[in-house]
Backbone bond lengths (Angstrom), bond angles and torsions (degrees), N, CA, C in turn:
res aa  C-N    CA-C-N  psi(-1)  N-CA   C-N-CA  omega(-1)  CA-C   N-CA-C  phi
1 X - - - 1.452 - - 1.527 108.78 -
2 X 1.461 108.77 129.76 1.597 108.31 -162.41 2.227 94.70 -86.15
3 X 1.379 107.00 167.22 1.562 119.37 -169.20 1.686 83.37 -77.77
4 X 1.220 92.04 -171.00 1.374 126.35 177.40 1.356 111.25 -65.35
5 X 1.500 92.88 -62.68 1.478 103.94 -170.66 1.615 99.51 -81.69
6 X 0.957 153.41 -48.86 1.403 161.93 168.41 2.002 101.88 -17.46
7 X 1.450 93.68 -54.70 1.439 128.49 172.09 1.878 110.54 -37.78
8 X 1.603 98.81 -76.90 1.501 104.62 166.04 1.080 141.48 -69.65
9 X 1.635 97.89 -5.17 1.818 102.97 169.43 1.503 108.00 -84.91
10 X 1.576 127.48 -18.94 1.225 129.56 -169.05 1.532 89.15 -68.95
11 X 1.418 105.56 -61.44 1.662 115.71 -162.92 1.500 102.95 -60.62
12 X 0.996 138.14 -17.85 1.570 141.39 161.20 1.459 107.62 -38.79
13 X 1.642 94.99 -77.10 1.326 123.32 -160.04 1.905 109.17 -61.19
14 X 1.519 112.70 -29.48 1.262 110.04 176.23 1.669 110.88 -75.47
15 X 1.407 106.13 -34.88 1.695 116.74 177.60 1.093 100.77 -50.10
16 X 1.563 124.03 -43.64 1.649 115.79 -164.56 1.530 101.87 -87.57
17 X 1.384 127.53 -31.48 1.238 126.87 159.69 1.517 98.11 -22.08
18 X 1.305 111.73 -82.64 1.393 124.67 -147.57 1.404 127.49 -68.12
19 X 1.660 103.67 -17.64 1.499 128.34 156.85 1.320 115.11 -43.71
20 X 1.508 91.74 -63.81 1.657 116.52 -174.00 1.830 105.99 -42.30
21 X 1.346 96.20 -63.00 1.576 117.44 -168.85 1.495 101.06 -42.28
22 X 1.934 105.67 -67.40 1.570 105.11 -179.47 1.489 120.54 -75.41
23 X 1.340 121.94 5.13 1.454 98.69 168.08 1.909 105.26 -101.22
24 X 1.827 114.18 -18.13 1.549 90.08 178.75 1.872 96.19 -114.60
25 X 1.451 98.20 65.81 1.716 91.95 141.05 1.458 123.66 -65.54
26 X 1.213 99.96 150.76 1.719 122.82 172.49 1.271 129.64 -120.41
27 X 1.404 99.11 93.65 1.619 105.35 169.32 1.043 139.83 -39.00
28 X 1.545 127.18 119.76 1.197 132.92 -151.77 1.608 100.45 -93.35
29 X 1.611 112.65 132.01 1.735 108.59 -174.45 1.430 80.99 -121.58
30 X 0.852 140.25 159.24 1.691 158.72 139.96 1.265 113.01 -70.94
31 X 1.158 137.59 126.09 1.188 144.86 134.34 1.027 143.21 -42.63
32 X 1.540 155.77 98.08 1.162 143.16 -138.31 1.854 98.91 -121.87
33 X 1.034 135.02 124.00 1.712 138.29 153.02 1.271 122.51 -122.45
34 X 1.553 127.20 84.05 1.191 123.76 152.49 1.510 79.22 114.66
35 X 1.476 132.00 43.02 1.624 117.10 176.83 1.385 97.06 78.89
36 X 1.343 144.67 -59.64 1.533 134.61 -178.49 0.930 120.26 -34.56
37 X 1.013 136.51 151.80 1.699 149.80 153.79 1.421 101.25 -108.20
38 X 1.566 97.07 152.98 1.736 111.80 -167.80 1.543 80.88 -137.33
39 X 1.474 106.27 153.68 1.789 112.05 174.21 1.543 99.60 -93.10
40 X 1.049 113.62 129.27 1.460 129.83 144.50 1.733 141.76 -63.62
41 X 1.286 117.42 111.10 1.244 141.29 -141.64 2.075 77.94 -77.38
42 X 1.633 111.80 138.10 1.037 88.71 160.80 1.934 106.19 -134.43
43 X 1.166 95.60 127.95 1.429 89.91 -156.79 2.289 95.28 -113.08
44 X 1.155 90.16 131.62 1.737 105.43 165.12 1.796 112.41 -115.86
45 X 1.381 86.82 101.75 1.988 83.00 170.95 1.743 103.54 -92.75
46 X 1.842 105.08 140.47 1.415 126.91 -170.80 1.510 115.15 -97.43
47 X 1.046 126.47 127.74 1.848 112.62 172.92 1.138 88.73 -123.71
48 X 1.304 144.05 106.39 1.501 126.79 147.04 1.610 132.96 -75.24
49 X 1.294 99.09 148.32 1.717 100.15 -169.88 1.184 103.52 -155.92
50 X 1.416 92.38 156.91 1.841 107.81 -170.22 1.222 85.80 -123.66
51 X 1.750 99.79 122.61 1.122 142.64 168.59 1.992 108.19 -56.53
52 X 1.640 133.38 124.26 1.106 91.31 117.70 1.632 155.03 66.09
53 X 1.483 153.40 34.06 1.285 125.35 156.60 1.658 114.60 -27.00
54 X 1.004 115.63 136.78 1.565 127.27 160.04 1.665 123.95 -51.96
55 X 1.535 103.59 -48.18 1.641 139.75 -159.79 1.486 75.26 -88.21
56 X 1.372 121.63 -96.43 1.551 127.88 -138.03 1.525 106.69 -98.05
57 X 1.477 129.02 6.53 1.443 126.26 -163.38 1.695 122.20 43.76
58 X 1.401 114.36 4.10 1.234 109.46 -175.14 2.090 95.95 -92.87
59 X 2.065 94.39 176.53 1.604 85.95 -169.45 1.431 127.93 -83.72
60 X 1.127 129.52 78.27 1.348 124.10 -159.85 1.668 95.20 -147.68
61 X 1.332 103.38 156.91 1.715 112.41 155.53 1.657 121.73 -52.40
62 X 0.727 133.48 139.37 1.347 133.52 172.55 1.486 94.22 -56.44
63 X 1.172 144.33 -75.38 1.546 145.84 179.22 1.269 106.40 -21.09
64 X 1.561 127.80 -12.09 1.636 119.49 -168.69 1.386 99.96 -138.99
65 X 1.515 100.95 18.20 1.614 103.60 162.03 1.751 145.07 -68.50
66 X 0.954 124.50 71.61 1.461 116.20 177.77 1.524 118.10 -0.12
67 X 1.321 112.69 -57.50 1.620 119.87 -164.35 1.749 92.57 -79.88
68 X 0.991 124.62 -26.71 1.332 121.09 -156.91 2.077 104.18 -89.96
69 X 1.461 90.97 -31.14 1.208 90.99 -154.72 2.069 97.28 -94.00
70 X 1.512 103.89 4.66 1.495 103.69 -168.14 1.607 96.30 -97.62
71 X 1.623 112.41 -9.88 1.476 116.80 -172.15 1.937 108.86 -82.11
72 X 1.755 113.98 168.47 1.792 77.89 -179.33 1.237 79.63 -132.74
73 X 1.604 101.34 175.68 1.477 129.62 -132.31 1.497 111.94 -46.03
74 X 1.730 117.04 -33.77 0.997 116.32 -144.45 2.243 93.47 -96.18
75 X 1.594 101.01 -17.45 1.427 106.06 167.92 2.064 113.02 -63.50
76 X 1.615 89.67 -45.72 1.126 99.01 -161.85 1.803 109.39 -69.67
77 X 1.242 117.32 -7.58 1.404 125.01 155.78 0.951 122.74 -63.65
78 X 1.203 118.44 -51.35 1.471 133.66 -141.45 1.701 93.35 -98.68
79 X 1.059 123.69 -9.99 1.733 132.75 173.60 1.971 96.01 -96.51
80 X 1.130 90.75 -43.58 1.862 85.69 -173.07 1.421 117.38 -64.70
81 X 1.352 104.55 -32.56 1.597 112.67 172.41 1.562 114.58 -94.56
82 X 1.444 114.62 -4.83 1.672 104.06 148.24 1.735 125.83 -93.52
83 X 1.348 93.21 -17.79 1.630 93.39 163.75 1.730 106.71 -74.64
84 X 1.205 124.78 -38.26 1.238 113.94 -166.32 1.192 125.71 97.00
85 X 1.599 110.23 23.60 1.614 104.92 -168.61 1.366 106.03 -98.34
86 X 0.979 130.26 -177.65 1.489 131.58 150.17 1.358 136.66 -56.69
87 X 1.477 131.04 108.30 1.087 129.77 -157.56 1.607 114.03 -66.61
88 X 1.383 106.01 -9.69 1.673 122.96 -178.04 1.677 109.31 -76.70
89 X 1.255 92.82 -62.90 2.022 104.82 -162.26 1.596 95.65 -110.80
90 X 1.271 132.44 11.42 1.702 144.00 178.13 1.500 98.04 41.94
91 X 1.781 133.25 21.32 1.034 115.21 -165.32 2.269 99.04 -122.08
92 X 1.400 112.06 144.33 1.196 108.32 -155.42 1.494 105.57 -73.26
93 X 1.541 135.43 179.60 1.097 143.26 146.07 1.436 101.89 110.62
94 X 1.388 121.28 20.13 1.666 121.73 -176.64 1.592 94.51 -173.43
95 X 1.420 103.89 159.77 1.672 108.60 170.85 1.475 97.04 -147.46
96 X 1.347 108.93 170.35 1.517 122.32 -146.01 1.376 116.82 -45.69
97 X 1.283 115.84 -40.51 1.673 121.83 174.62 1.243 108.57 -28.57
98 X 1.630 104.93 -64.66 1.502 107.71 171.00 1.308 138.67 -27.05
99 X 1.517 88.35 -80.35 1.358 119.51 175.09 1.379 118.49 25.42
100 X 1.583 143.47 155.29 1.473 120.13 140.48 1.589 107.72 -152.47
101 X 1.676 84.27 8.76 1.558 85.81 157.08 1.362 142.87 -57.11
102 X 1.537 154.23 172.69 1.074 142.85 -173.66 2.082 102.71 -69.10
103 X 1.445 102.46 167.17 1.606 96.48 157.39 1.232 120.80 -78.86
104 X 1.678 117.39 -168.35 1.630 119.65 150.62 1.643 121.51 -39.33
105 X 1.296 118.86 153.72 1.499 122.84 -179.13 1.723 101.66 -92.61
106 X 0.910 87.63 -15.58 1.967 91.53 -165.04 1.836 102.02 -99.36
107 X 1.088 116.68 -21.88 1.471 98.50 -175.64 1.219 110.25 -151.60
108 X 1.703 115.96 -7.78 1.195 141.85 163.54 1.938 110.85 66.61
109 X 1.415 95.41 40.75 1.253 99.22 168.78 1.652 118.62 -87.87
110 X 1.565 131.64 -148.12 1.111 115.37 -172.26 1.772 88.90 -120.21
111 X 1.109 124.88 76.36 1.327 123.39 166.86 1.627 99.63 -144.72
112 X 1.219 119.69 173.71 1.685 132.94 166.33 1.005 111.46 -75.33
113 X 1.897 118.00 129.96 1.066 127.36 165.39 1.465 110.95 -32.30
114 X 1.201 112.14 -55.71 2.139 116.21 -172.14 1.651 96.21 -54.42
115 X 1.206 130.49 -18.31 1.569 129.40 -169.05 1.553 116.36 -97.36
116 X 1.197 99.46 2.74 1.622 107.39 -154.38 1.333 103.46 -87.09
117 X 1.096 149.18 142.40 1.679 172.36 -127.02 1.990 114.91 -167.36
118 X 1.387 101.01 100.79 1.758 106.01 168.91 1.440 88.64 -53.63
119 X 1.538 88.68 119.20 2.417 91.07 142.40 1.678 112.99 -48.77
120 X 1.248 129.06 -42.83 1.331 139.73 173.37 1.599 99.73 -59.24
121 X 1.138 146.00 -95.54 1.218 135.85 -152.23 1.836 107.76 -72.38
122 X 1.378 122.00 -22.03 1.737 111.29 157.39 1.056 125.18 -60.49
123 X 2.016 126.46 -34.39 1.223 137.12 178.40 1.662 95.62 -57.50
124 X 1.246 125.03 -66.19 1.298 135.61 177.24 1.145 109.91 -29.88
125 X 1.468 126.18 -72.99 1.512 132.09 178.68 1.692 103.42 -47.46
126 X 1.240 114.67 -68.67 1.180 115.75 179.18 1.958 123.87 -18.65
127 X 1.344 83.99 -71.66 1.599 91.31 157.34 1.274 123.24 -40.76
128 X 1.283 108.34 -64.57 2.176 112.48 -179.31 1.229 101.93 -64.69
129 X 1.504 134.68 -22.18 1.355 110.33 -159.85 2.110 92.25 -148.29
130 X 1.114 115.20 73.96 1.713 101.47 177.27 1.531 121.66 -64.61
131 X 1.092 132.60 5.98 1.312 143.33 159.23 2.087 98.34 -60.55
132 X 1.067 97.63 -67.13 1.971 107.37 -175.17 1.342 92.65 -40.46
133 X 1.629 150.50 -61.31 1.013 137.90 -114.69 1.679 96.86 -112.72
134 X 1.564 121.75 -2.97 1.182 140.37 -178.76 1.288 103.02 -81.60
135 X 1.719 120.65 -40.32 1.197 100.22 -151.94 1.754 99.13 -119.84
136 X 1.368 107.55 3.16 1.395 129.20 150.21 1.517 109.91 -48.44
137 X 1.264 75.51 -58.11 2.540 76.83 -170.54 1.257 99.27 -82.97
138 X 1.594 135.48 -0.96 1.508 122.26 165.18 1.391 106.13 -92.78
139 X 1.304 123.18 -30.98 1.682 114.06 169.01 1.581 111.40 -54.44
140 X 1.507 102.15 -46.73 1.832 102.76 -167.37 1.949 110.28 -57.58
141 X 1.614 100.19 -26.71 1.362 98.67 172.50 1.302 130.25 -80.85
142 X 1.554 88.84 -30.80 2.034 73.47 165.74 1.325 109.34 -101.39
143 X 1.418 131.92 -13.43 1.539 107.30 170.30 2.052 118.19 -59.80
144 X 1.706 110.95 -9.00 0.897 130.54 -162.46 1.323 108.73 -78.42
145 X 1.422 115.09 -16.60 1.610 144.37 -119.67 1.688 94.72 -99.80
């Protein structure tokens, strides 16, 4: 019987399967000789690989990072947008436009659950700290972007 975590690395690894699959479809052209049509073979070859952490270089998602996940929300931005990943799927080589990962679980916007911010506890910060709430409404504009 596989662990927990053993568990979510499988389901990782099939998600990225399936990434893989829907981003290199192959358009099917027909061939035509003499009015005939011939079927076209359509073939996708798979390599899967584990990327990498970003944070710790070890092999895991950033989402199942120790170092990543002990930082709080407003660190854990501010590292995601110097790595450059996608604030959606935290994973590099695309940004949200893209995206086709799910949204947030909590408010179901287009950011990562690990990224996600109560209006109640930002209003709060906001207050203790008006610097945070500046650069809050400059993220919302360019993630808006």
């Amino acid at each position: 019987m596989p662990t927990v975590e053993e568990f979510l690395k499988f389901l990782q690894e099939i998600c990225r399967t399936f990434e893989m699959l829907n981003s290199g479809k192959v358009k099917q052209e027909p061939t035509t000789q003499d009015n005939t049509s011939k079927k076209v073979e359509k073939r996708v070859a798979l390599a899967v690989t584990t990327q990498a952490c970003p944070i710790c270089q070890e092999k895991h998602h950033i989402s199942n990072c120790e170092e990543f996940l002990k930082r709080s929300v407003q660190d854990r931005k501010a590292e995601v947008r110097k790595k450059q990943l996608c604030i959606n799927c935290l994973r590099a080589g695309h940004y949200i436009k893209e995206c086709r990962s799910s949204s947030c679980r909590k408010c179901f916007k287009a950011h990562n659950t690990l990224l996600h911010i109560d209006q109640a506890s930002a209003q709060s910060e906001s207050v203790a700290n008006p610097d945070t709430q500046s650069s809050e409404e400059t993220e919302k504009s360019t993630t808006t972007l």
